[in-house]
C-alpha positions in Angstrom: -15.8 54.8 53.6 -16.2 51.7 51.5 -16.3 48.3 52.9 -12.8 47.3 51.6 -11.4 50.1 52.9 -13.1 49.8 56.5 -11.5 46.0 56.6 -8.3 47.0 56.0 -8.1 49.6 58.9 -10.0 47.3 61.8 -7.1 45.0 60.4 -4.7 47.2 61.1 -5.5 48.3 64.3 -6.1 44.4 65.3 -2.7 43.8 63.9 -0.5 46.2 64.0 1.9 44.1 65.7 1.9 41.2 63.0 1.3 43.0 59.3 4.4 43.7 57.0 1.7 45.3 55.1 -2.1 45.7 54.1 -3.4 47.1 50.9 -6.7 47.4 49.0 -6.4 46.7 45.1 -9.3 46.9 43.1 -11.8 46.7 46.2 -9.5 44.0 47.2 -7.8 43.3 50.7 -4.3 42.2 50.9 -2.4 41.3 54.0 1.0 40.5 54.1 2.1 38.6 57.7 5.5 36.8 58.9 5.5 33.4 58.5 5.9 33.3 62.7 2.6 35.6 63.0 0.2 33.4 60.1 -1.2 31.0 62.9 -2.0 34.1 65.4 -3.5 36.0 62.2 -5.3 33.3 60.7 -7.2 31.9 64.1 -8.5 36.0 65.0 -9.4 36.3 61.1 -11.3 32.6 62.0 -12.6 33.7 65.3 -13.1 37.4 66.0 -16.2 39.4 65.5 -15.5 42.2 63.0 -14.2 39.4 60.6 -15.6 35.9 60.8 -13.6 34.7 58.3 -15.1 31.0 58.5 -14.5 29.7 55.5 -10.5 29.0 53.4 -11.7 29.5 49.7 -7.9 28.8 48.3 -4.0 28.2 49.5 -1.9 28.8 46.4 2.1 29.4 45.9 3.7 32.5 43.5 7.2 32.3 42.3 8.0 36.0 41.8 11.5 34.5 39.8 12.3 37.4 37.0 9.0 39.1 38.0 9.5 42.8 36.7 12.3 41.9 34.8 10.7 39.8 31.5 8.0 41.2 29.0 5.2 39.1 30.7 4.8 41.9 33.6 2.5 44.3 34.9 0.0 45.1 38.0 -2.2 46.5 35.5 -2.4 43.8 33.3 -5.4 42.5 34.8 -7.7 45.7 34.6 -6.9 47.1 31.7 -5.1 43.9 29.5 -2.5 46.6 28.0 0.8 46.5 30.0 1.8 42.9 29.0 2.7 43.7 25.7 5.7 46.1 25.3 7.4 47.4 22.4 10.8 45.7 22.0 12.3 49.0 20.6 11.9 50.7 23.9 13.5 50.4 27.4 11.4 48.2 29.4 9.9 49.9 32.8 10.5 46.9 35.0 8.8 47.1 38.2 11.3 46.6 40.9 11.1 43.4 43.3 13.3 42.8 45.4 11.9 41.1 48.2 11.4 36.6 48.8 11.2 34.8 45.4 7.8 32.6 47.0 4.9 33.6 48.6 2.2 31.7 49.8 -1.5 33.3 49.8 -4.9 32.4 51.1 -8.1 33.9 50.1 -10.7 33.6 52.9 -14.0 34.4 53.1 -16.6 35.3 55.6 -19.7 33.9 54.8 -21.9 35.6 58.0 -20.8 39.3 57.1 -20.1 39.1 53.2 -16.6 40.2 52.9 -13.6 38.4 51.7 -9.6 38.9 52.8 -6.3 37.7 51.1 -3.5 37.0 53.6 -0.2 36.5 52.4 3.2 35.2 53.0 6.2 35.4 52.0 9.4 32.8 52.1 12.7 32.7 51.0 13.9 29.6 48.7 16.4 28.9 50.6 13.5 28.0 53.3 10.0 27.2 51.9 8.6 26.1 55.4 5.2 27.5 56.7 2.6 26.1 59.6 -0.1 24.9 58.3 -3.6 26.1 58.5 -5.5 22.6 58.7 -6.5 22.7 62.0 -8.1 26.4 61.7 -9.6 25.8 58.0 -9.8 21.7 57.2 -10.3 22.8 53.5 -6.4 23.8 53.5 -5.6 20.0 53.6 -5.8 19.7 49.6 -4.9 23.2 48.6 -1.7 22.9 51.0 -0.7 19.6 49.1 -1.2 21.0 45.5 1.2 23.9 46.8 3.7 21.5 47.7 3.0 19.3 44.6 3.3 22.6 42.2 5.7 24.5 44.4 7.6 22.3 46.7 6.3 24.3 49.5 6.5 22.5 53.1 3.7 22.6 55.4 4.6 22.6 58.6 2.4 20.2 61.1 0.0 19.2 57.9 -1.2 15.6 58.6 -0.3 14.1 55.0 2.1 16.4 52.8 2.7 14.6 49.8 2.0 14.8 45.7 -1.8 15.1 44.6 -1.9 16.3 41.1 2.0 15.2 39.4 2.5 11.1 39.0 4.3 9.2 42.1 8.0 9.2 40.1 7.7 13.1 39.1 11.1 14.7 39.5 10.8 18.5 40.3 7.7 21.1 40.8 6.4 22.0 37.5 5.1 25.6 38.0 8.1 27.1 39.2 9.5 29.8 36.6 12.3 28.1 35.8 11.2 24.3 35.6 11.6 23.4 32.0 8.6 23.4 29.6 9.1 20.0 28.6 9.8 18.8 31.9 12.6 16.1 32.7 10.9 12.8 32.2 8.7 10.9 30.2 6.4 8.1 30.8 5.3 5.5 28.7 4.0 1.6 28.6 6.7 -1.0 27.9 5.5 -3.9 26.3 8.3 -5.9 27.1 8.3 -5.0 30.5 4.9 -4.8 30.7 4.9 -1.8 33.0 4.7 2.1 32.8 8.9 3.3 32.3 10.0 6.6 32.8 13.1 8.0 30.7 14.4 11.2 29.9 12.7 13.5 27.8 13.5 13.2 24.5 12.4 16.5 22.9 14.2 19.8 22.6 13.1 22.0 25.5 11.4 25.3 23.8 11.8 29.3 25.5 7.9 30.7 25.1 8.0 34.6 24.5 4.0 35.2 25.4 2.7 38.0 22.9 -0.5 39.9 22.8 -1.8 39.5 19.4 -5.0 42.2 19.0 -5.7 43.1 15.1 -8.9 45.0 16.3 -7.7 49.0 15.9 -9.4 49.6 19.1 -7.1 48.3 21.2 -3.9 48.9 18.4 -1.3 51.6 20.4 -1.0 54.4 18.5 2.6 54.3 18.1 2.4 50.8 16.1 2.4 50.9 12.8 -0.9 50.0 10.7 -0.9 46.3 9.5 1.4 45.4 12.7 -0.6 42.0 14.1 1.3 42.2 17.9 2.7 44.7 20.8 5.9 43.5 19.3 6.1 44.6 16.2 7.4 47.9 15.1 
């Protein structure tokens, strides 16, 4: 038995109570806990022996909005770099989600034993609020606000929730799936005024189709046609 595999079963037996689900992905732990159960998980991950999880390495948000349902899809996109580019000609196997369109996920790491765990949690739109993890892992303080900045996630009990990376006068979170390319405002120094205005944006907001582009044969599928330069192309 590996080491990712012997994690994910001492976590289910310690948490069999709490886990919506665990998985291991590429030697990879996953566990996926209700927002009620994160504190109660996260202080045992912090604190009990088998795991020793002392130290937060990351808090970050996902927006699963259209995820399975647009060309830019695919859990094997990162091993392999193939399934992101489909052929337009042919009927598009989506990979069903139905579940909370924003997660929340923290990667810990266990610096006395060597191992490392993702915990996960989801949240509906509807309700982005989540306790935070401050007073288990102080590093959470930043990566909390960026979430909020980048998500408008809500952090429960975190001791100064507010924008760390978007200007004071930013309207909206800018990586959410559906917050406009262009944004809403601009910014810009007026002479007259001597100050820093903010006005509408002024340029034509643009819809990015991503493409994989590969001319190397290696990688060409052998259903496109020679001289095709992307996964689009017939």
């Amino acid at each position: 038995m590996d080491k990712s595999t012997q994690l994910a079963e001492q976590c289910q037996q310690r948490f069999a109570a709490e886990l919506h689900a665990v998985k291991v992905q590429h030697g990879e732990v996953t566990l996926e806990v209700g927002r009620k159960d994160l504190l109660t998980v996260a202080t045992a991950l912090r604190d009990e022996t088998p795991f020793k999880f002392d130290a937060l390495m990351d808090v970050c948000g996902v927006d699963y909005l259209d995820y399975g349902k647009s060309e830019w899809v695919g859990d094997d996109a990162t091993s392999t770099g193939f399934e992101r580019g489909v052929m337009r000609e042919r009927k598009l196997q989506a990979h069903e989600f139905t579940g909370p369109r924003f997660a929340v996920v923290y990667h810990l790491l266990s610096i006395a034993l060597n191992q490392r765990i993702r915990v996960k949690v989801r949240l509906e739109e509807a309700d982005l609020l989540v306790d935070s993890v401050v007073e288990i892992w102080p590093s959470a303080n930043w990566f909390e606000r960026e979430a909020f900045d980048f998500y408008g996630i809500l952090f429960k009990g975190h001791p100064d929730l507010r924008r760390i990376l978007t200007d004071y006068g930013f309207i909206g979170h800018p990586f959410r799936k559906d917050f406009p390319l262009s944004g809403y405002v601009e910014v810009r120094y007026d002479a007259t005024q001597q100050r820093v205005v903010y006005e509408p944006v002024d340029i034509e907001p643009r819809v990015l189709v991503p493409k994989v582009i590969r001319d190397d044969s290696r990688y060409r599928h052998p259903d496109i046609q020679e001289g095709a330069t992307d996964a689009g192309d017939p």
